[in-house]
C-alpha positions in Angstrom: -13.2 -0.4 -3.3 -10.5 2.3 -3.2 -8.2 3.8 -5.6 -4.8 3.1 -5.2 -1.9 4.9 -6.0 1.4 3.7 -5.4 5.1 5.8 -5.5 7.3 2.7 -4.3 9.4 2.4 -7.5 11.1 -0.8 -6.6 7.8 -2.5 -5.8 7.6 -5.5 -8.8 3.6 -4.8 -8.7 4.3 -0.9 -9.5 3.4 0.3 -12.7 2.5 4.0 -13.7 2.4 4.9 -10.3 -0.2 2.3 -9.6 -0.4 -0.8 -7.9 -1.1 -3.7 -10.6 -1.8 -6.2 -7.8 -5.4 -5.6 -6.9 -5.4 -6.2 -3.9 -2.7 -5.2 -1.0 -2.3 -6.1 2.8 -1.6 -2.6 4.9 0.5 -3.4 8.1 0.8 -1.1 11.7 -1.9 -2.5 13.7 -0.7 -0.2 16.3 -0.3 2.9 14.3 -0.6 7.1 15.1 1.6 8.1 12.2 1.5 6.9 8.3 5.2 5.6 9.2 4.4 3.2 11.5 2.5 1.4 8.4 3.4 -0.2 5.7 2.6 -2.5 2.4 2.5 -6.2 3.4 2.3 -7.1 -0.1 5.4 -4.9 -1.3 7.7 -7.2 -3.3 11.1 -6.5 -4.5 12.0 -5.9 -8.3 15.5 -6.9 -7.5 14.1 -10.2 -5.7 12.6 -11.4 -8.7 14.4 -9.7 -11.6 10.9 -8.6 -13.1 8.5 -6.0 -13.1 4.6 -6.1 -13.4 3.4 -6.4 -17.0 -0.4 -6.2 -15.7 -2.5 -3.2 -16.3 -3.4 -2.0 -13.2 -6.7 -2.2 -11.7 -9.5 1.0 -11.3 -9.8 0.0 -7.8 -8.0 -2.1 -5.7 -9.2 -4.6 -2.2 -7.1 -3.1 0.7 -6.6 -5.6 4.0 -6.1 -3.0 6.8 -4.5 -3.6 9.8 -4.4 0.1 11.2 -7.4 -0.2 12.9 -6.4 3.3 14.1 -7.2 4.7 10.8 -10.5 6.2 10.1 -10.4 5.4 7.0 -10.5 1.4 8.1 -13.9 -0.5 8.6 -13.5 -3.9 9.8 -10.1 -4.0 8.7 -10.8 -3.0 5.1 -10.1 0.5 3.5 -12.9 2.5 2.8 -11.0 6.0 1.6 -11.8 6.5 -2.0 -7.8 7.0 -2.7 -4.9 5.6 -1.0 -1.1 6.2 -1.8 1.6 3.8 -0.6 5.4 5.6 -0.8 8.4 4.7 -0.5 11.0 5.5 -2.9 13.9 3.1 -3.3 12.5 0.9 -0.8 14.4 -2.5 -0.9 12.0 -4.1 2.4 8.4 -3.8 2.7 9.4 -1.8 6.3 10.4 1.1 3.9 7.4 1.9 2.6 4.1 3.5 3.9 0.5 4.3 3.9 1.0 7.9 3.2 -3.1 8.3 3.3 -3.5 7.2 7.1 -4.9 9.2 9.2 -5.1 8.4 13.4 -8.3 8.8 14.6 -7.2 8.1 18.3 
């Protein structure tokens, strides 16, 4: 399982600059570039009024669609650390898997 950090301040699971999900869905199934990915689990504070109030997790289960990412393995994450950014981001198109790397 990977480590995963997370910068998205307006994400409800962020806390700490983790993700207190546990698990999180990576989008860009046809991906070369980080910004051609994003969180598929990234969820507005302003949506639902709240933020997370779980601890987050050591390590996290990452669903990867960028199967252009060497880090992904039958569309699971095998890096040992991930970061997700996107400051401010009000959509879950604003944010990114700032830890992909093409491998095509």
């Amino acid at each position: 399982m990977t480590r995963l950090k997370c910068s998205v301040d307006n994400c409800t699971y962020q806390r700490d600059n983790c993700c207190a999900r546990g698990e999180i869905e990576v989008k860009g199934a046809q991906a070369h570039e980080n910004c051609e990915t994003c969180c598929g689990s990234f969820r507005d504070q302003c949506d639902c009024g709240c933020n997370s109030t779980s601890e987050p997790p050591k390590t996290s289960e990452i669903t990867c669609e960028a199967t252009t990412c060497k880090f992904n393995s039958d569309c699971r994450c095998n890096a040992q650390d991930i970061l997700v950014s996107g400051n401010h981001a009000h959509s879950a198109s604003e944010t990114q898997c700032a830890s992909f790397v093409c491998c095509s």
